[in-house]
PDB file of N, CA, C, O and CB in Angstrom:
ATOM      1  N   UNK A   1      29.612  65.080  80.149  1.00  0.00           N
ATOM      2  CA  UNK A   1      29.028  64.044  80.978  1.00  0.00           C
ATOM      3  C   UNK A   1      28.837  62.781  80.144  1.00  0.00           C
ATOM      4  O   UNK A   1      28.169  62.798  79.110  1.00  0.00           O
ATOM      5  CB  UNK A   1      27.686  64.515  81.584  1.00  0.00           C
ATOM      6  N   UNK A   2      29.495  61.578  80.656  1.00  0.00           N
ATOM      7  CA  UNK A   2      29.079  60.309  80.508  1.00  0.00           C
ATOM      8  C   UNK A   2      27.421  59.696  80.484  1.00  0.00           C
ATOM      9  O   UNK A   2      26.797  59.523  81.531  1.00  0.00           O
ATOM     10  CB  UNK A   2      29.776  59.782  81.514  1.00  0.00           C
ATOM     11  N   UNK A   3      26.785  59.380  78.986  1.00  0.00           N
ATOM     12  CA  UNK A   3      25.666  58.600  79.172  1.00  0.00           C
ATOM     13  C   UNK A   3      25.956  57.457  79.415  1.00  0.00           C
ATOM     14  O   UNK A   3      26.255  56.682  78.507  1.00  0.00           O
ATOM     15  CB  UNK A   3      24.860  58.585  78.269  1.00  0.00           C
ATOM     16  N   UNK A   4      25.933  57.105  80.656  1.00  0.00           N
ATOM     17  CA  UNK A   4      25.642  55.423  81.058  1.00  0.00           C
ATOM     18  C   UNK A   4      24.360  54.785  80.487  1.00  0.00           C
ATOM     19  O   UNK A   4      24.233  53.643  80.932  1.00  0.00           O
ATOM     20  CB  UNK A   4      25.461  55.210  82.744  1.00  0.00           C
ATOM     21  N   UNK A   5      23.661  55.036  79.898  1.00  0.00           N
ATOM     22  CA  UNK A   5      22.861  54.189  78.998  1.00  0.00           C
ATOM     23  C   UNK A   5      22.840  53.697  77.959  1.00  0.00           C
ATOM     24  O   UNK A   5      22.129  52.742  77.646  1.00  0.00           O
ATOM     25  CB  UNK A   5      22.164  54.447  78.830  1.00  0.00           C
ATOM     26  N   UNK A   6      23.884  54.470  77.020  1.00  0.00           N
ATOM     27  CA  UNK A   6      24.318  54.163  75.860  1.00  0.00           C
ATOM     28  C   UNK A   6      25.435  54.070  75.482  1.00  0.00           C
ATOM     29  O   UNK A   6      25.785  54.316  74.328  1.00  0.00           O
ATOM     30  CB  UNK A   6      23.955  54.700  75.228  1.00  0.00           C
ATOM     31  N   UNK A   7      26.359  53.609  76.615  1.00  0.00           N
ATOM     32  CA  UNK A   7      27.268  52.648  76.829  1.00  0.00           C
ATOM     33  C   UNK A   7      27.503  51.011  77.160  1.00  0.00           C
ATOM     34  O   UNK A   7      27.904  50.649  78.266  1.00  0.00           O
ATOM     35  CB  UNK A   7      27.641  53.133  77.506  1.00  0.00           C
ATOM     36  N   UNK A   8      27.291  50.335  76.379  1.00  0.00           N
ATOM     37  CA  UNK A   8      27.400  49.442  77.675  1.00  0.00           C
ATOM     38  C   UNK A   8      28.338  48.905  78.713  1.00  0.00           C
ATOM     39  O   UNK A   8      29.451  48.583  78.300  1.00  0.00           O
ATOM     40  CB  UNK A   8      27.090  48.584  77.397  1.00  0.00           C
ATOM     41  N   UNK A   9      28.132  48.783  79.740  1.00  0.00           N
ATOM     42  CA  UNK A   9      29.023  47.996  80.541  1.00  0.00           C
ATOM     43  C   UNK A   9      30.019  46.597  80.474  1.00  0.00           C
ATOM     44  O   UNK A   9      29.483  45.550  80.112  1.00  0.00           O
ATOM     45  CB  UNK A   9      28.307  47.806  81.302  1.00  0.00           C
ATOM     46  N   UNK A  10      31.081  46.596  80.732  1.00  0.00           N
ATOM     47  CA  UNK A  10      31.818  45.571  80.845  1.00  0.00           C
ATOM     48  C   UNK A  10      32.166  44.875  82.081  1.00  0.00           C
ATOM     49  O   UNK A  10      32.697  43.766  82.141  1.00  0.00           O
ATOM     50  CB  UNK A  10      32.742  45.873  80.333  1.00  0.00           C
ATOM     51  N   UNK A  11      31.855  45.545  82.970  1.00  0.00           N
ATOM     52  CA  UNK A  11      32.379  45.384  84.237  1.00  0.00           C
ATOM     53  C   UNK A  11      31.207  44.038  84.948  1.00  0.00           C
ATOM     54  O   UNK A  11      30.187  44.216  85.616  1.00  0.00           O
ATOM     55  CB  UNK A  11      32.383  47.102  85.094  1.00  0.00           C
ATOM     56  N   UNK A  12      31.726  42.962  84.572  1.00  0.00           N
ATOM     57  CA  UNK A  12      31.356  41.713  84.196  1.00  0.00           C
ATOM     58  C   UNK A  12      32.114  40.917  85.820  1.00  0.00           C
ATOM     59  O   UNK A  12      33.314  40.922  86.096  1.00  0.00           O
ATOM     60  CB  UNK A  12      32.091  41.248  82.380  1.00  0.00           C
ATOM     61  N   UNK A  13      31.119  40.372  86.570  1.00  0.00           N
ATOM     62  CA  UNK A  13      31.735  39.581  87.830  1.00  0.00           C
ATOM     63  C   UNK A  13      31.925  38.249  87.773  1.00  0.00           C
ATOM     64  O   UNK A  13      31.109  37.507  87.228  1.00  0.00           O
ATOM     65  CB  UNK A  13      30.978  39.691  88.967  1.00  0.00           C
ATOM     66  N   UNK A  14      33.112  37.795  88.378  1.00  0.00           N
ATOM     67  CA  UNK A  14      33.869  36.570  87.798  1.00  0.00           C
ATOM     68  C   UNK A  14      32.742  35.630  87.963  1.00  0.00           C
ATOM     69  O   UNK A  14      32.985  34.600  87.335  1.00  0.00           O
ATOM     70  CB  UNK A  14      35.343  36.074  88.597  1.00  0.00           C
ATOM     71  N   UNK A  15      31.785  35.597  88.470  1.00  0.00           N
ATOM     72  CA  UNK A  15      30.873  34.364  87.660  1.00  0.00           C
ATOM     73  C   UNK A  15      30.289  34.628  86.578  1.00  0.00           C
ATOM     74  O   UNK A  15      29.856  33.734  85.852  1.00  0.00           O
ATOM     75  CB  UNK A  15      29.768  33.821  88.345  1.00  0.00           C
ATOM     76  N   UNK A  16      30.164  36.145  86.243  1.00  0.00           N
ATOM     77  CA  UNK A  16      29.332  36.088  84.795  1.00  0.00           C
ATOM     78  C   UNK A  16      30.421  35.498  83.880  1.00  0.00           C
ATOM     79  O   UNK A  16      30.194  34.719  82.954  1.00  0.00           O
ATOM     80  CB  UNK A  16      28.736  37.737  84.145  1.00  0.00           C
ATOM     81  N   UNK A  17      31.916  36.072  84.334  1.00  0.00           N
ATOM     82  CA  UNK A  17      32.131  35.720  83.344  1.00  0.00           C
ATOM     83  C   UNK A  17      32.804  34.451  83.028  1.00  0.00           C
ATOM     84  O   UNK A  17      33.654  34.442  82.138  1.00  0.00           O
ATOM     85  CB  UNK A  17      32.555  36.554  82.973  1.00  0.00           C
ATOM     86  N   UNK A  18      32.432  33.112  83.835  1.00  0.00           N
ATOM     87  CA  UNK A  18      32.565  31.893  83.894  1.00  0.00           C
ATOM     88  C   UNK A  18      31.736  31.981  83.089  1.00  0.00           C
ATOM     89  O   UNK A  18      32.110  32.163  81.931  1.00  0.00           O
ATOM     90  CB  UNK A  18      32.521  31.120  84.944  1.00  0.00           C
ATOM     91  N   UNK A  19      30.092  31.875  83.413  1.00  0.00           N
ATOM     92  CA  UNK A  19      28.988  31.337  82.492  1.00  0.00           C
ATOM     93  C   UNK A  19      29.373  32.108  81.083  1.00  0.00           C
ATOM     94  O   UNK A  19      29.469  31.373  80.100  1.00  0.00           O
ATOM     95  CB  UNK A  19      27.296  31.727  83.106  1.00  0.00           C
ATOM     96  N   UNK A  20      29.581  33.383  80.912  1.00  0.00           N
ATOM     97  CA  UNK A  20      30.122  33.848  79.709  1.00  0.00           C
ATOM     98  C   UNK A  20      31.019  33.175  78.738  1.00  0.00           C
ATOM     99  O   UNK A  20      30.919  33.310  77.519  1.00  0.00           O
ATOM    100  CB  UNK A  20      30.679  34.797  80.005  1.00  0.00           C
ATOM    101  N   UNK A  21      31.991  32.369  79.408  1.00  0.00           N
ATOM    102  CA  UNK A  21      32.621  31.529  79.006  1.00  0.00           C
ATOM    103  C   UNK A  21      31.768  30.399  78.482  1.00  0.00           C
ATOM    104  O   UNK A  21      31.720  30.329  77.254  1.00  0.00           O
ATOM    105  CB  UNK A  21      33.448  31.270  79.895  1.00  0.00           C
ATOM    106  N   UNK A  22      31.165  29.607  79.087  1.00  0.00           N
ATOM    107  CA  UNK A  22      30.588  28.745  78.924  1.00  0.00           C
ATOM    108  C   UNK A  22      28.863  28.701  77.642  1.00  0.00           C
ATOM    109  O   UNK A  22      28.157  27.796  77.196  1.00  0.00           O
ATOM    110  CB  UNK A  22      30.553  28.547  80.376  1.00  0.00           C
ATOM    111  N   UNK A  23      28.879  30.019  77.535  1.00  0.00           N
ATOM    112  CA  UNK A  23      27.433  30.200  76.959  1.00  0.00           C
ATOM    113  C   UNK A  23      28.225  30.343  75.427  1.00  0.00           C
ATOM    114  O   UNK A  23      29.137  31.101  75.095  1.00  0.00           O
ATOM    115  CB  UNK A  23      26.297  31.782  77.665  1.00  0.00           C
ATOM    116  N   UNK A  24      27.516  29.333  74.669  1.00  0.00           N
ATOM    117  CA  UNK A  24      27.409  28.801  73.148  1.00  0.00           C
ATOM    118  C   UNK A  24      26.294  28.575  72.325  1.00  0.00           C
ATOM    119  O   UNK A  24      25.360  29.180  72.852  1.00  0.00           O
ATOM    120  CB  UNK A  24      27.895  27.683  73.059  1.00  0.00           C
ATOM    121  N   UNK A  25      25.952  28.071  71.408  1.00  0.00           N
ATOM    122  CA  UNK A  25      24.760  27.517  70.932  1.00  0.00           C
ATOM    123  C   UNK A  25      24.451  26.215  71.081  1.00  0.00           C
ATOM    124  O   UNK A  25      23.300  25.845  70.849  1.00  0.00           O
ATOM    125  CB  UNK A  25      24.658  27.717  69.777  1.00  0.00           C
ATOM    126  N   UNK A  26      25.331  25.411  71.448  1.00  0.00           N
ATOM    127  CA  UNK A  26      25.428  24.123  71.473  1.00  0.00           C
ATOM    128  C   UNK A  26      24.820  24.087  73.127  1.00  0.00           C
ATOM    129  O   UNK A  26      23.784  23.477  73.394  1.00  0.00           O
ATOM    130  CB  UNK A  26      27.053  23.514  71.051  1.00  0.00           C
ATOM    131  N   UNK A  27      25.618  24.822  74.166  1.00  0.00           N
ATOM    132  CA  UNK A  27      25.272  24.356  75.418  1.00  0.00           C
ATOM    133  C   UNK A  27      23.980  24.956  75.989  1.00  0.00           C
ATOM    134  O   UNK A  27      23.644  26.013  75.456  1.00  0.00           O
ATOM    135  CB  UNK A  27      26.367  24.595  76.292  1.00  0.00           C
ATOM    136  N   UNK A  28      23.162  24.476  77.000  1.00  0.00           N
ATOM    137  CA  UNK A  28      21.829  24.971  77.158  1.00  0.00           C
ATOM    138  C   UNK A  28      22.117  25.189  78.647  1.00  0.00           C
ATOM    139  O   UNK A  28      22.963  24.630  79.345  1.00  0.00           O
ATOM    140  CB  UNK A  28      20.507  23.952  76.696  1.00  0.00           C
ATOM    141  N   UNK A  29      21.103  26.254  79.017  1.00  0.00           N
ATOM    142  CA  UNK A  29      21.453  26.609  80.500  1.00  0.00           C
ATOM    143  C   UNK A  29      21.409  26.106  81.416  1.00  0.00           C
ATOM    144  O   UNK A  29      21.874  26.638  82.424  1.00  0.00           O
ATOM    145  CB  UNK A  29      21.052  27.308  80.941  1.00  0.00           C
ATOM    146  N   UNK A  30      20.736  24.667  81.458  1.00  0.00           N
ATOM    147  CA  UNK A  30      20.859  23.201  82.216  1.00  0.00           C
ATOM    148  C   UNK A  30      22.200  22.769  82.040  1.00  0.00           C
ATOM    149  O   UNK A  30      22.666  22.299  83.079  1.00  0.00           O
ATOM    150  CB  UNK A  30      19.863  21.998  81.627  1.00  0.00           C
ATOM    151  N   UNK A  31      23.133  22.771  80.874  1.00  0.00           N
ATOM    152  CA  UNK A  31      24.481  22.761  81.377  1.00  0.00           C
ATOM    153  C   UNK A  31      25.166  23.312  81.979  1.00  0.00           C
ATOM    154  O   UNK A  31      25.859  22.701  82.792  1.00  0.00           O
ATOM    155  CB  UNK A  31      25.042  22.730  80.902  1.00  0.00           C
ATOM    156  N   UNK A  32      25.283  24.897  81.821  1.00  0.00           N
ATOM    157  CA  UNK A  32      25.852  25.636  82.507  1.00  0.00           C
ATOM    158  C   UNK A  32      25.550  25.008  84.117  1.00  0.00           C
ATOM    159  O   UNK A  32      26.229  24.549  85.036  1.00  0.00           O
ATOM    160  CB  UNK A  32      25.394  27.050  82.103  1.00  0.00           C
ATOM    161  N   UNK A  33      24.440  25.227  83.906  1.00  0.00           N
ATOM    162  CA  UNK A  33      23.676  25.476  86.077  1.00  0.00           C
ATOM    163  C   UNK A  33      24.602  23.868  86.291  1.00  0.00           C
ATOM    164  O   UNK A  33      25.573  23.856  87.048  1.00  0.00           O
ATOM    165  CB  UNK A  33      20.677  25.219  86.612  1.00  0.00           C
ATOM    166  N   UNK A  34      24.180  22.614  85.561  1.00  0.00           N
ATOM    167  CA  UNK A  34      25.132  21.127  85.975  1.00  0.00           C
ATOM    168  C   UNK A  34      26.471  21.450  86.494  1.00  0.00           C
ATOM    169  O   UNK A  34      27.004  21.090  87.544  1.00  0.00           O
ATOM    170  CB  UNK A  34      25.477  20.073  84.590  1.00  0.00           C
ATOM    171  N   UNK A  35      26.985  22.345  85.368  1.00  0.00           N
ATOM    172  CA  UNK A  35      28.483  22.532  85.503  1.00  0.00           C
ATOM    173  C   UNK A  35      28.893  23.442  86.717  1.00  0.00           C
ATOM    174  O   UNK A  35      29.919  23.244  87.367  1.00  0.00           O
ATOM    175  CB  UNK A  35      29.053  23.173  84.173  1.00  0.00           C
ATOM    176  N   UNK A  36      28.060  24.393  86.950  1.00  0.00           N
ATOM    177  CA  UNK A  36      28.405  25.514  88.012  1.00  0.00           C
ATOM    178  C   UNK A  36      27.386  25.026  89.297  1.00  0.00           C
ATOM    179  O   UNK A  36      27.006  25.831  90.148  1.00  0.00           O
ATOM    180  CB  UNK A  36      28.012  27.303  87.353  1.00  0.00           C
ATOM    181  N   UNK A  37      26.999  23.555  89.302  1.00  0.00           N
ATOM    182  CA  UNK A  37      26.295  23.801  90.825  1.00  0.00           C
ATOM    183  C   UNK A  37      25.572  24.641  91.602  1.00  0.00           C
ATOM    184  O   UNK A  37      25.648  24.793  92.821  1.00  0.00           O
ATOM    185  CB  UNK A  37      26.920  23.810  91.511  1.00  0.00           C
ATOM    186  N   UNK A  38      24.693  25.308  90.627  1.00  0.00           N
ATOM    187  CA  UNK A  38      23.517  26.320  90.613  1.00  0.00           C
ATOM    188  C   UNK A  38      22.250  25.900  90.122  1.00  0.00           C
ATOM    189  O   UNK A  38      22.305  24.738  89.721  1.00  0.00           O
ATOM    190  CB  UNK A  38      23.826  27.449  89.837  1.00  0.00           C
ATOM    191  N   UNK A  39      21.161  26.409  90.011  1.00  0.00           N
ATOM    192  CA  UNK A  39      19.983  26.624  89.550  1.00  0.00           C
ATOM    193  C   UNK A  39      20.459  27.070  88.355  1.00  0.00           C
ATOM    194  O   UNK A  39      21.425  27.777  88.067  1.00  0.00           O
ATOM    195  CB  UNK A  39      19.086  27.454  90.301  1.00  0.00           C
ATOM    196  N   UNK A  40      19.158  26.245  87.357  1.00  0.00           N
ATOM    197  CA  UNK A  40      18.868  26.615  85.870  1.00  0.00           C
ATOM    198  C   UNK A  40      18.654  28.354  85.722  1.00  0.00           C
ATOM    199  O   UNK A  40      19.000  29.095  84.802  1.00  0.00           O
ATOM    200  CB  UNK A  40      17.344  25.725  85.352  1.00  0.00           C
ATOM    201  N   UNK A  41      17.892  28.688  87.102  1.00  0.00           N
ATOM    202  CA  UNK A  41      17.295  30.089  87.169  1.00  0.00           C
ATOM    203  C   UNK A  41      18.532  31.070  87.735  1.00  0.00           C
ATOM    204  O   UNK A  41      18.706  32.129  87.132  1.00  0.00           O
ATOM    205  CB  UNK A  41      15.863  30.110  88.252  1.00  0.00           C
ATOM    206  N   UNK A  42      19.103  30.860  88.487  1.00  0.00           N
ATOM    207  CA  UNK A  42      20.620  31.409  88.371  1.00  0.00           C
ATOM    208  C   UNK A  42      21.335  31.326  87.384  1.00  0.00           C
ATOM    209  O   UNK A  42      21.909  32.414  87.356  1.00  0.00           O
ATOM    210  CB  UNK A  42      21.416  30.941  89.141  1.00  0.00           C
ATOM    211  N   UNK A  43      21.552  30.955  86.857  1.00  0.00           N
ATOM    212  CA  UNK A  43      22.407  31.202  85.044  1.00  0.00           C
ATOM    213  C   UNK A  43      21.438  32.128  84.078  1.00  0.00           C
ATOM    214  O   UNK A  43      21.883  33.040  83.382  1.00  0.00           O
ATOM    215  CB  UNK A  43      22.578  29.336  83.935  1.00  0.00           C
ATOM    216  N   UNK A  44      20.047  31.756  84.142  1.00  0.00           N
ATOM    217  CA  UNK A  44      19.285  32.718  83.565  1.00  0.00           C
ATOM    218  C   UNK A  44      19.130  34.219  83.977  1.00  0.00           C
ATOM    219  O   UNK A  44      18.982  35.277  83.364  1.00  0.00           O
ATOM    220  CB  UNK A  44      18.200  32.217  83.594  1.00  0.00           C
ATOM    221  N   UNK A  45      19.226  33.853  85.247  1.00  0.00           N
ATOM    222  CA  UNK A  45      19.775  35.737  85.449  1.00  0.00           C
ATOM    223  C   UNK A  45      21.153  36.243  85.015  1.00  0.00           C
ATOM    224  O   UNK A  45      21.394  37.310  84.451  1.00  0.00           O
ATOM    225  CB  UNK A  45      19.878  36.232  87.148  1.00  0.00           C
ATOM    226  N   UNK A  46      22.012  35.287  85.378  1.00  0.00           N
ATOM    227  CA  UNK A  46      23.209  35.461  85.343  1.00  0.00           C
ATOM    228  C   UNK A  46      23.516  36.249  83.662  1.00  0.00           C
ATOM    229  O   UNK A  46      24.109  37.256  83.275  1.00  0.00           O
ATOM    230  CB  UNK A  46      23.878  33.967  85.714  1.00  0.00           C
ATOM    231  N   UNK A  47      22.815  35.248  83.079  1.00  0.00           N
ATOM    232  CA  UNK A  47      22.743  35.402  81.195  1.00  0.00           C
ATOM    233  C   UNK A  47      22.203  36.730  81.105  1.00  0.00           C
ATOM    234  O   UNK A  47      22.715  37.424  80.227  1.00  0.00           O
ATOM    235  CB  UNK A  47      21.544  34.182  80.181  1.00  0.00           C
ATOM    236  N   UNK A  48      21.135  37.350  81.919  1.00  0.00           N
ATOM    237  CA  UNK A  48      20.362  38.371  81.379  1.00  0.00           C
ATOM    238  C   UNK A  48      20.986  39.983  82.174  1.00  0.00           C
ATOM    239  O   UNK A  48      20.481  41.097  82.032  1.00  0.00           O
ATOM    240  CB  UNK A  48      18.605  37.918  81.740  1.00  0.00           C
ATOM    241  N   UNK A  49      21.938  39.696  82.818  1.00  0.00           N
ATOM    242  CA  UNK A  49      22.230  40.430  83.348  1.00  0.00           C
ATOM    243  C   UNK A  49      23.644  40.484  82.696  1.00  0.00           C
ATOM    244  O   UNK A  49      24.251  41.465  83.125  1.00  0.00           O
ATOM    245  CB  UNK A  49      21.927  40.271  84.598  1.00  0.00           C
ATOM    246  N   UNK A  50      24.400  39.729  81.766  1.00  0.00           N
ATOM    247  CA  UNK A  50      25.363  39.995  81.059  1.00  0.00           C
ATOM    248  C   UNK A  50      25.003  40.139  79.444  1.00  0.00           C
ATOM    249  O   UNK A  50      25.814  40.374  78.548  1.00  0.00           O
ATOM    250  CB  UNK A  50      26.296  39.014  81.393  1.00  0.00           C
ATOM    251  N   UNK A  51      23.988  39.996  79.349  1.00  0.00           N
ATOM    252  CA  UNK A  51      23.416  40.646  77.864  1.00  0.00           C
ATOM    253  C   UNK A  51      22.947  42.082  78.631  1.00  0.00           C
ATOM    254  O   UNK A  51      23.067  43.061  77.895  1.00  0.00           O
ATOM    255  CB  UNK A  51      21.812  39.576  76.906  1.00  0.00           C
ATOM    256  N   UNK A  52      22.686  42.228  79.319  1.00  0.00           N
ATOM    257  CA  UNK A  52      22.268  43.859  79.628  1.00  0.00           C
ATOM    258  C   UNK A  52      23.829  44.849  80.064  1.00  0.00           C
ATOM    259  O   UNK A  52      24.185  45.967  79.691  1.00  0.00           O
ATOM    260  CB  UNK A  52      20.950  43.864  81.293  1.00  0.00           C
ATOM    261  N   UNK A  53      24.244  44.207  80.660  1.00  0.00           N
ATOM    262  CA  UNK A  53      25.717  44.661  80.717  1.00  0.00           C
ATOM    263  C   UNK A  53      26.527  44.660  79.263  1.00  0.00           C
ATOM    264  O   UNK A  53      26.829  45.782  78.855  1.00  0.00           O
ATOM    265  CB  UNK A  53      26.501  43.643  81.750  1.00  0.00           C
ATOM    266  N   UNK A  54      26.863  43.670  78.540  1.00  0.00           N
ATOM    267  CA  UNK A  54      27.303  44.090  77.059  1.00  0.00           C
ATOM    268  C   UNK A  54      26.762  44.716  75.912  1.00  0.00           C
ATOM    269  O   UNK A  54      27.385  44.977  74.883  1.00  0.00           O
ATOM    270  CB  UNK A  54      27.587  43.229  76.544  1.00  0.00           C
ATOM    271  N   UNK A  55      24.882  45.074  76.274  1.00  0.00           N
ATOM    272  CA  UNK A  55      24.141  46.071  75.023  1.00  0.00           C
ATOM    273  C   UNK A  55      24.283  45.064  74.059  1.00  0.00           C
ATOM    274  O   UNK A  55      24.788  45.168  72.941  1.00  0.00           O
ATOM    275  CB  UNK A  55      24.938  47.701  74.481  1.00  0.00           C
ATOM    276  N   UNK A  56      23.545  43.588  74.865  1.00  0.00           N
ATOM    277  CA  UNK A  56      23.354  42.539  73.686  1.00  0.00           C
ATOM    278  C   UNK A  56      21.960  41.648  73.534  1.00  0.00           C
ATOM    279  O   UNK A  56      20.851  41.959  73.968  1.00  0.00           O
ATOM    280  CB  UNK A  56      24.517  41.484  73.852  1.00  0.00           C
ATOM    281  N   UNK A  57      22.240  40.734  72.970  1.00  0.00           N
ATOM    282  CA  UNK A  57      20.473  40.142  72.752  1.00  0.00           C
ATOM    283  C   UNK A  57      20.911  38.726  72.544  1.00  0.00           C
ATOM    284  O   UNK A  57      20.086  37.854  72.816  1.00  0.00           O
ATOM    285  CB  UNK A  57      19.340  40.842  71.132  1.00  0.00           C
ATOM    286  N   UNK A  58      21.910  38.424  72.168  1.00  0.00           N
ATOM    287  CA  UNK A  58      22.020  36.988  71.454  1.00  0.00           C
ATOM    288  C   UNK A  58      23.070  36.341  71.852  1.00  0.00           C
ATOM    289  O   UNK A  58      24.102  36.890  72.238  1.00  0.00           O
ATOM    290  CB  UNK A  58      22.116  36.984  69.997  1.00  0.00           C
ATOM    291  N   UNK A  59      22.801  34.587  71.756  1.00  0.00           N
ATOM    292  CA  UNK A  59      23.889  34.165  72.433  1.00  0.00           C
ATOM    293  C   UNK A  59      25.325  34.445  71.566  1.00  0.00           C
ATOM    294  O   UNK A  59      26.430  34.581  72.091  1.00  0.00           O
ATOM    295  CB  UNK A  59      23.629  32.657  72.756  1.00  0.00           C
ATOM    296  N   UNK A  60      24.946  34.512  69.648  1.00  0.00           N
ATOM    297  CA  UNK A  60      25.934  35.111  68.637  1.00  0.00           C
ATOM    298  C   UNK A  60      26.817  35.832  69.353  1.00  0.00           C
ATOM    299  O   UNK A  60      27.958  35.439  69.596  1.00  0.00           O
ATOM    300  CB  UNK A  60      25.342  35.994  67.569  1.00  0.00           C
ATOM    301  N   UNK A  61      26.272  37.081  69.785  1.00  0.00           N
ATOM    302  CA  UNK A  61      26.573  38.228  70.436  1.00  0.00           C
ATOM    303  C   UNK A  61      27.427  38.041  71.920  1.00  0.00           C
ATOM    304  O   UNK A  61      28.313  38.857  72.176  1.00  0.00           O
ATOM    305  CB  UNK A  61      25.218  38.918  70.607  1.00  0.00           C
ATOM    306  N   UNK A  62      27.286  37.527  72.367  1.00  0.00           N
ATOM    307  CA  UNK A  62      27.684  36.900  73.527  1.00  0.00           C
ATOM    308  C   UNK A  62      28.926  36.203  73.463  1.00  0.00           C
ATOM    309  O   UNK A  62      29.698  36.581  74.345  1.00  0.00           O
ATOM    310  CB  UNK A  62      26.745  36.067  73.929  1.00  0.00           C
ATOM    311  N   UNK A  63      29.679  34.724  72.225  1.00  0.00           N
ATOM    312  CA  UNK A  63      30.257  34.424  71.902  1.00  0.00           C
ATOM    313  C   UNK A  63      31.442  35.410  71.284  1.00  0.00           C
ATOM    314  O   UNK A  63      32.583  35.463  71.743  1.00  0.00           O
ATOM    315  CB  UNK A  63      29.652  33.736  71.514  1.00  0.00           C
ATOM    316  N   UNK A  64      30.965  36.161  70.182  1.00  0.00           N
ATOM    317  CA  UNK A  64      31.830  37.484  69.912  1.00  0.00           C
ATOM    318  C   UNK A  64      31.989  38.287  71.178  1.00  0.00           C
ATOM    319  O   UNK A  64      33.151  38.693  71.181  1.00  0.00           O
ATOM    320  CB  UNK A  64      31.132  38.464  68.791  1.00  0.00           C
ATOM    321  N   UNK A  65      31.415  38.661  72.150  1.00  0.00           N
ATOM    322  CA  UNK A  65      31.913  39.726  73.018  1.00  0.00           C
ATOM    323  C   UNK A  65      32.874  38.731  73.771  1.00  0.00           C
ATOM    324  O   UNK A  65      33.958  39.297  73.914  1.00  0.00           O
ATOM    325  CB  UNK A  65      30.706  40.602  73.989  1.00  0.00           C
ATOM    326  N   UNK A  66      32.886  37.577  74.260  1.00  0.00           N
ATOM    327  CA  UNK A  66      33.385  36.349  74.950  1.00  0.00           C
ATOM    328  C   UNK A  66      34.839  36.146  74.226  1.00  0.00           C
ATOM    329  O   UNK A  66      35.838  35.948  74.918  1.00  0.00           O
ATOM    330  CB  UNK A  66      32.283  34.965  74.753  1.00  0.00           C
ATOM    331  N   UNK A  67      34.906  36.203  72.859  1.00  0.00           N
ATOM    332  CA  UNK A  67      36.215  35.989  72.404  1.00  0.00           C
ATOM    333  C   UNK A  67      37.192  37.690  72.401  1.00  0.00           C
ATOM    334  O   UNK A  67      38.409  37.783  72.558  1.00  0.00           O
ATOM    335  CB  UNK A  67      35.978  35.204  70.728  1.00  0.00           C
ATOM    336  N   UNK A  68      36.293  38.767  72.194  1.00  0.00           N
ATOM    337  CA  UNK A  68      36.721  39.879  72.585  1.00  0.00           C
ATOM    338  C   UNK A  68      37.420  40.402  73.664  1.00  0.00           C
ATOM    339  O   UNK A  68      38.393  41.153  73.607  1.00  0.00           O
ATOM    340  CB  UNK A  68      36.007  40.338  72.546  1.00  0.00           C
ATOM    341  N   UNK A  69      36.867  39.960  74.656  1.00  0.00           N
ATOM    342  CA  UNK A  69      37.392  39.725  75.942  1.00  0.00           C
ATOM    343  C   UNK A  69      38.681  38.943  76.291  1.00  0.00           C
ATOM    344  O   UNK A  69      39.554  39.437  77.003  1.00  0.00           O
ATOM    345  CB  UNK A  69      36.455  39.154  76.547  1.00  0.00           C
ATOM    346  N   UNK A  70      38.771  37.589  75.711  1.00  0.00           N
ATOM    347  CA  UNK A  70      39.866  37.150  75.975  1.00  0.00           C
ATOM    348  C   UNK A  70      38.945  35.816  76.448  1.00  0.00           C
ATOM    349  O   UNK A  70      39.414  34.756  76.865  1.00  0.00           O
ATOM    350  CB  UNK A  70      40.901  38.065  76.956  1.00  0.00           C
ATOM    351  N   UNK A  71      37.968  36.037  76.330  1.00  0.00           N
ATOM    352  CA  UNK A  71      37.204  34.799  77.632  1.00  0.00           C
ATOM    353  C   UNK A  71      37.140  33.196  76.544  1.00  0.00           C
ATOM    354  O   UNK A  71      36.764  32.103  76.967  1.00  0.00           O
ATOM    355  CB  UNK A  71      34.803  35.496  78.291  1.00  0.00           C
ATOM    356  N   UNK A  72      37.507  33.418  75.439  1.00  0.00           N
ATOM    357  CA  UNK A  72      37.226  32.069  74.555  1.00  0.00           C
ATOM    358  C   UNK A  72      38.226  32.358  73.262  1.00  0.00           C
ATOM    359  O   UNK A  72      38.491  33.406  72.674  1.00  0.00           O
ATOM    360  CB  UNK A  72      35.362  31.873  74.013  1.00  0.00           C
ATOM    361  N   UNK A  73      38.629  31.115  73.083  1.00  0.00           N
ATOM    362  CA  UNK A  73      39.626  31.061  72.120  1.00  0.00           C
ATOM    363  C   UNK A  73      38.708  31.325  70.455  1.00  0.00           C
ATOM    364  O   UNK A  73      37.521  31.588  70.653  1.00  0.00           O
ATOM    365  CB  UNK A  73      40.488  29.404  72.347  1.00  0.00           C
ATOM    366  N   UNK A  74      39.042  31.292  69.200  1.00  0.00           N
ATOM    367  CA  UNK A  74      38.763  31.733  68.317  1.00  0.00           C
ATOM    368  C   UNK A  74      38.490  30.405  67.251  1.00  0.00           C
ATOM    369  O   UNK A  74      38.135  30.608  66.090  1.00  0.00           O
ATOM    370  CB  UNK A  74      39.709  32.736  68.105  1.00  0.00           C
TER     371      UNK A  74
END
């Protein structure tokens, strides 16, 4: 049997993984939400629900899983 808890998930929905794309150290989640025509508070879920889906914490972390993916160049 599969632990789904100590796996994490990838199965990432094409807006996470726009903002995924978009999440850096440089950009702040007032850009993202500008850029995607959303709420500041929609990207903040959006963010926390793709750090819980990749078994991550940091935007570091986020950038590496982002270029892993294919989602950002190197």
């Amino acid at each position: 049997m599969i632990d789904t808890l100590a796996a994490p998930r990838t199965d990432l929905t094409r807006r996470e993984r726009v903002v995924l794309t978009h999440l850096d150290e440089e950009t702040t989640l007032d850009d993202i939400a500008t850029y995607l025509f959303v709420s500041r508070n929609t990207v903040k879920t959006q963010v926390r629900s793709i750090y819980r889906k990749l078994g991550i914490s940091t935007r570091g972390e986020a950038v590496v899983h982002a270029r892993e993916l294919g989602l950002r160049s190197a």
